[in-house]
DOKOLVO-156125 format. One record per residue: x, y, z of N, C-alpha, C in turn. Coordinates in steps of 0.02 Angstrom, whole numbers, padded with zeros to 5 digits, always signed. Example, Ala and Ser with C-alpha at 12.3 -4.5 7.8 and 13.67 -1.06 7.14 Angstrom:
<pts>
+00660-00284+00390+00615-00225+00390+00660-00165+00390
+00642-00112+00354+00684-00053+00357+00645+00002+00394
</pts>
This chain:
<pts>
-06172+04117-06532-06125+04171-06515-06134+04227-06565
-06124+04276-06548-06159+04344-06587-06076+04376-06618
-06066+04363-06668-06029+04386-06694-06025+04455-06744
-06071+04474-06733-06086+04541-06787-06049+04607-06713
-06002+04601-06772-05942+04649-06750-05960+04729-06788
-06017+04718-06821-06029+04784-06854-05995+04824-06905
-05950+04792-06942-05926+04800-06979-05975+04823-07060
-06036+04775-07066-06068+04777-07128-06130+04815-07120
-06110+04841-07065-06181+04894-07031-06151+04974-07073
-06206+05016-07105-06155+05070-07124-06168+05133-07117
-06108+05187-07085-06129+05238-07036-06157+05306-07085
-06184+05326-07062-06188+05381-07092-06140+05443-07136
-06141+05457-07193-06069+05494-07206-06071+05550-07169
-05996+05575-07136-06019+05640-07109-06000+05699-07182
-06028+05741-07146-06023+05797-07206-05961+05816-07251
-05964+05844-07304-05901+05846-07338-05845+05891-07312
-05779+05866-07316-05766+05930-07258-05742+05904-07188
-05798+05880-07159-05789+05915-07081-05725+05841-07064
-05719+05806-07105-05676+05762-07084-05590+05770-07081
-05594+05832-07172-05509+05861-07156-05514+05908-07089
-05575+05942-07105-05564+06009-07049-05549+05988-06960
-05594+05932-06949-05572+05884-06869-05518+05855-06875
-05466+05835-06921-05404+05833-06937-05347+05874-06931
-05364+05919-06971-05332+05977-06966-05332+06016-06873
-05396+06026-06850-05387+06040-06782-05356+05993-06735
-05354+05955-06744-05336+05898-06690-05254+05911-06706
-05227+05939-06763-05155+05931-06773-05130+05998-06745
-05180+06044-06757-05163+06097-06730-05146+06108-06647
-05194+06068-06608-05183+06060-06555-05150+06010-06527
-05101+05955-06561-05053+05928-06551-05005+05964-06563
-05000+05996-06614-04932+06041-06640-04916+06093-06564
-04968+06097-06549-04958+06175-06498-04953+06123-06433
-04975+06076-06428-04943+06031-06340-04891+06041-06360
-04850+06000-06416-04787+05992-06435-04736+06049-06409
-04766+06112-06446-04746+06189-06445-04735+06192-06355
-04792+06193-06324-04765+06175-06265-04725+06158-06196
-04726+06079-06249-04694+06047-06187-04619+06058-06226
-04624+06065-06291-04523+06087-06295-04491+06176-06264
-04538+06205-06255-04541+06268-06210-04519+06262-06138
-04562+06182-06110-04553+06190-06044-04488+06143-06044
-04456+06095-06090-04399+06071-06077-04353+06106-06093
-04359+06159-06134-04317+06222-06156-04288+06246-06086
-04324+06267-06034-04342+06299-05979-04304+06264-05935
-04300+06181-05933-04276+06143-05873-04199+06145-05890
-04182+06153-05964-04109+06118-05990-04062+06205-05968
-04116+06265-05972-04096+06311-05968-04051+06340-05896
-04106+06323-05861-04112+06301-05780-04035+06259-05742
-04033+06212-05765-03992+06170-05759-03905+06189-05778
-03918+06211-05855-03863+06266-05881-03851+06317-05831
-03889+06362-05791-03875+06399-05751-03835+06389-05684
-03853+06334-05683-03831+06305-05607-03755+06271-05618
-03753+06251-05681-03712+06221-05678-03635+06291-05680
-03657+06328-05744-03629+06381-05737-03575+06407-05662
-03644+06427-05617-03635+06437-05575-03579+06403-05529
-03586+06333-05547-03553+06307-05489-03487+06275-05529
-03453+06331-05593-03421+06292-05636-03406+06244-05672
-03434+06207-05676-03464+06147-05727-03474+06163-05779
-03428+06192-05823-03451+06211-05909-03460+06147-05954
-03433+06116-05928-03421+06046-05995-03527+06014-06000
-03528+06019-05916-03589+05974-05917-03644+06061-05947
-03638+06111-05922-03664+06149-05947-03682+06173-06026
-03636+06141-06034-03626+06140-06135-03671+06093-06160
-03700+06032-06113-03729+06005-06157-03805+06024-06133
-03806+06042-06089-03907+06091-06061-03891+06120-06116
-03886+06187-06132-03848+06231-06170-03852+06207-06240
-03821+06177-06286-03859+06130-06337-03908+06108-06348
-03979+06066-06279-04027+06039-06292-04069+06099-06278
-04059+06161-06244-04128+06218-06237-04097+06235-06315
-04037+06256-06347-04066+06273-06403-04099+06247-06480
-04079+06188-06439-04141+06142-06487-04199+06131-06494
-04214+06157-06444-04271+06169-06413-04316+06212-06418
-04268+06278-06413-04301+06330-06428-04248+06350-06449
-04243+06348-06502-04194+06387-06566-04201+06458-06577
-04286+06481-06552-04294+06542-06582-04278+06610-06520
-04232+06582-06458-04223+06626-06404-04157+06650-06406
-04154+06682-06429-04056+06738-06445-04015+06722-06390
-04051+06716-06324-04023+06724-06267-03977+06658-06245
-04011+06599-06276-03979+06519-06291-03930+06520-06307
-03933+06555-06367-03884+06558-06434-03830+06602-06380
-03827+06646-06360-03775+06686-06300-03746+06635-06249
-03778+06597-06241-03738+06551-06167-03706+06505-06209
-03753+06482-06270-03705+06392-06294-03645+06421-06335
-03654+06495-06355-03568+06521-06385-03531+06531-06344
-03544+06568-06270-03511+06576-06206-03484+06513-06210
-03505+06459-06185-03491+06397-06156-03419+06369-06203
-03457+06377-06282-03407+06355-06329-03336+06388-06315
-03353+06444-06303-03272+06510-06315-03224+06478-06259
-03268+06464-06189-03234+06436-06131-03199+06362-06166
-03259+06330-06188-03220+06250-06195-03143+06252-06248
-03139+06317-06316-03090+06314-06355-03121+06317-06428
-03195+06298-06444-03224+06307-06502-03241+06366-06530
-03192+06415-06542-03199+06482-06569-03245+06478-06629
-03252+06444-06646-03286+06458-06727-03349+06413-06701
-03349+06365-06674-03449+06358-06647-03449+06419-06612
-03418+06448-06575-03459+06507-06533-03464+06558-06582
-03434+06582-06642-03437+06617-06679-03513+06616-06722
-03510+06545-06713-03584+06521-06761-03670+06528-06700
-03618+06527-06653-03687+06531-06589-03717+06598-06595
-03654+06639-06602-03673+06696-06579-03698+06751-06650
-03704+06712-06701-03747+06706-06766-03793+06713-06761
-03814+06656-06735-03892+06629-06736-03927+06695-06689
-03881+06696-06628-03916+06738-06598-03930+06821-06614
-03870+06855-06663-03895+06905-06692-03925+06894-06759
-03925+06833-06759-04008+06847-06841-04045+06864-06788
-04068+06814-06736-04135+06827-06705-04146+06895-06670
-04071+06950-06661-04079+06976-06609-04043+07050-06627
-04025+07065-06714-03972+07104-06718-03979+07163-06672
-03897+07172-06667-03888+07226-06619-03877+07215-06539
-03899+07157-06510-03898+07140-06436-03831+07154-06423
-03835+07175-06372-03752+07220-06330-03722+07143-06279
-03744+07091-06297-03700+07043-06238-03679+07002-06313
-03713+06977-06362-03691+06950-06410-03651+06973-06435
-03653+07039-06463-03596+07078-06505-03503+07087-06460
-03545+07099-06391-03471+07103-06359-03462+07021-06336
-03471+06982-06344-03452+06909-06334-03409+06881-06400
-03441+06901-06463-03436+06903-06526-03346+06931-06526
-03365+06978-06511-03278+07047-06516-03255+06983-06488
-03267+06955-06401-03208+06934-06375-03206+06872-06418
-03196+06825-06469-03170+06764-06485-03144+06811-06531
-03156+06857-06564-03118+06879-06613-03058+06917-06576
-03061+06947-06552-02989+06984-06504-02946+06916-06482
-02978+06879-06444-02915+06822-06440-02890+06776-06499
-02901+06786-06573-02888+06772-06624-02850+06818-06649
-02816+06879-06619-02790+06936-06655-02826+06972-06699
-02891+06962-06707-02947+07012-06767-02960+07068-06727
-02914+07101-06723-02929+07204-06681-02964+07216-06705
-02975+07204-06758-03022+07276-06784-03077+07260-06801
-03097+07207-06803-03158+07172-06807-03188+07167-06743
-03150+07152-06688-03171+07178-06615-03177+07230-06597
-03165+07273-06633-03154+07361-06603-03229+07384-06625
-03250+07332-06696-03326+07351-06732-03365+07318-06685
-03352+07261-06653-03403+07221-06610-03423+07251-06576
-03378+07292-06532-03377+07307-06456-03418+07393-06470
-03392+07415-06517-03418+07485-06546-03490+07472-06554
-03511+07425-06587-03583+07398-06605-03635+07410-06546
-03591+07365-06495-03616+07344-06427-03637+07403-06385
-03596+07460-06370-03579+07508-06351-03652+07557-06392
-03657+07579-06450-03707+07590-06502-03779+07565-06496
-03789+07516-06452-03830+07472-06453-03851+07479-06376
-03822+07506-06341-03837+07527-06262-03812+07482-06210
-03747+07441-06236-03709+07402-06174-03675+07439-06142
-03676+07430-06060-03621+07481-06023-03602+07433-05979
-03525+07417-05990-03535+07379-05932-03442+07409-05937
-03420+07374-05875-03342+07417-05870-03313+07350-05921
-03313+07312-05928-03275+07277-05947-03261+07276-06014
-03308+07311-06062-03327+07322-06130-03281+07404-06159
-03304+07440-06087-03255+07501-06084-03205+07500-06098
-03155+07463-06042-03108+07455-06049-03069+07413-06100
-03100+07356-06113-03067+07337-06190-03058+07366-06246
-03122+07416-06262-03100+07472-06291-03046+07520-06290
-03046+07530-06217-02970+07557-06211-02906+07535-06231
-02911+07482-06214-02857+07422-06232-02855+07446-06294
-02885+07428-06320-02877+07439-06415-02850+07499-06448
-02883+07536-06418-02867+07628-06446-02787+07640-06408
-02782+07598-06348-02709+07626-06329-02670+07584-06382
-02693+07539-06402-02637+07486-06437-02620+07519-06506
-02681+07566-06529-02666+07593-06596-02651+07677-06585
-02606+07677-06506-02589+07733-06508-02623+07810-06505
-02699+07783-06485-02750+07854-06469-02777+07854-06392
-02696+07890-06378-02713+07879-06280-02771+07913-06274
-02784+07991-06303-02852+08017-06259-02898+07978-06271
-02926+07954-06324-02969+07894-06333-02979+07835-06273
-02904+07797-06263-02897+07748-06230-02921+07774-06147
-02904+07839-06141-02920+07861-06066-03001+07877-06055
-03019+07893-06100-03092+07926-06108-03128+07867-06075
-03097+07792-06114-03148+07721-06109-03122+07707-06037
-03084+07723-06012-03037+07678-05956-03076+07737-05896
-03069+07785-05899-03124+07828-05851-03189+07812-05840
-03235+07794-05918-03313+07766-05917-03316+07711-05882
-03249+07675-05888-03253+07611-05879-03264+07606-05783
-03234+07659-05759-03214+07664-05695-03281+07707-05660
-03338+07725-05722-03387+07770-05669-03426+07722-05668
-03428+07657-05731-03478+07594-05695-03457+07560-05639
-03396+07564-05637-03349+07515-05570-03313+07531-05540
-03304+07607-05506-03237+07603-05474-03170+07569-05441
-03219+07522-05414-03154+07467-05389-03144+07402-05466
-03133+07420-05523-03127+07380-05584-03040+07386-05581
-03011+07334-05568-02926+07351-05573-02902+07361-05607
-02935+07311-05665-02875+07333-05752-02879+07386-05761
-02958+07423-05734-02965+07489-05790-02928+07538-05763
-02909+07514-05696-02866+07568-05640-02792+07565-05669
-02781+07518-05687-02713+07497-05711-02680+07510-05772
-02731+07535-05817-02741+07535-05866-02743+07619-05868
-02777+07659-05823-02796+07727-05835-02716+07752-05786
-02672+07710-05727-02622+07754-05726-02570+07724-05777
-02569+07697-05809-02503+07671-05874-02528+07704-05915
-02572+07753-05933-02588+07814-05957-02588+07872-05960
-02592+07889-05892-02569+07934-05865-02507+07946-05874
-02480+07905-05848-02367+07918-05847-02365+07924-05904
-02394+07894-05973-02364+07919-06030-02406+07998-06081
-02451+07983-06044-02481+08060-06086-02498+08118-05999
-02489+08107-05953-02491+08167-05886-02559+08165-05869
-02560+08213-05825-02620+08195-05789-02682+08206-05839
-02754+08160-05832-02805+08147-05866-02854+08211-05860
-02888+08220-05918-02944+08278-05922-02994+08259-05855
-03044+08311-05862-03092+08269-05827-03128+08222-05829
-03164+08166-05813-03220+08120-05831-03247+08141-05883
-03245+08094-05937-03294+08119-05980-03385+08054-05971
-03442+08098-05988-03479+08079-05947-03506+08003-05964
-03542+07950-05960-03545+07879-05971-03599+07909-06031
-03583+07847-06094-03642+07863-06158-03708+07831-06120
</pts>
């Protein structure tokens, strides 16, 4: 029986070198499958978060929402839904920390900053929301709903033309927007009829 397993047979050395360097590549191109396939599960947990969204399901959405940003930690836009999700469930201060992560990666984004304002406005921090939403606004968000909270604010500290200015912008992104309608005639009755439109930033 032939037992020479080849063990005491002896191979040639390969060159000095080429043994870290085929090491080194082979890790490189494991590192990057890796890179990958946590991209494409980034993608499915994201996916799933969406749907669930959609069809109201936040609780189960919170946890897609957690695993894409584990996933991909380095997408701002993650960091925006898993603070969303948080603010809905009651965790003001994880969504505060979500929406961190997502302006390191992203300073300045106009859905973070005004997401940001809102956990702070329902905490009573005005004025720290008035900087959020100002930020947001600065930063090229238009949306009526950002408008008008602004308004909210400036009427609350007593600067109706201010408060009307936002509650009008608010109304050339949306006309049919109710609060801002509601909001621009409980303004009206107390300061008379409104200037003209002033024009959207």
């Amino acid at each position: 029986m032939n037992q020479d397993y080849g063990w005491n047979h002896l191979a040639a050395a390969p060159p000095q070198g080429a043994g870290a360097a085929g090491e080194q590549a082979a890790q490189a191109e494991l590192e990057s499958l890796v890179d990958d396939l946590e991209r494409s599960v980034a993608k499915v947990h994201k996916t799933a978060a969406q749907a669930l969204i959609s069809g109201g399901d936040y609780a189960r959405a919170l946890k897609h929402a957690r695993a894409m940003t584990t996933f991909s930690p380095e997408d701002p836009e993650g960091w925006n839904m898993l603070g969303w999700l948080l603010y809905l469930e009651g965790d003001d201060e994880g969504a505060v920390a979500a929406f961190d992560r997502g302006l390191a990666l992203a300073p300045g984004q106009g859905d973070l900053l005004y997401n940001k304002g809102m956990v702070f406005y329902g905490k009573g921090r005005v004025d720290e929301a008035e900087a959020l939403w100002s930020q947001a606004v600065d930063a090229g968000c238009r949306t009526a709903e950002l408008y008008n909270n602004l308004g909210v604010i400036h009427y609350s500290k007593g600067r109706t033309a201010e408060s009307v200015r936002f509650f009008q912008m608010a109304l050339q992104v949306d006309p049919e927007y109710a609060e801002a309608k509601e909001n621009l005639a409980a303004c009206q009755a107390v300061s008379g009829p409104a200037p003209a439109p002033a024009p959207a930033w």
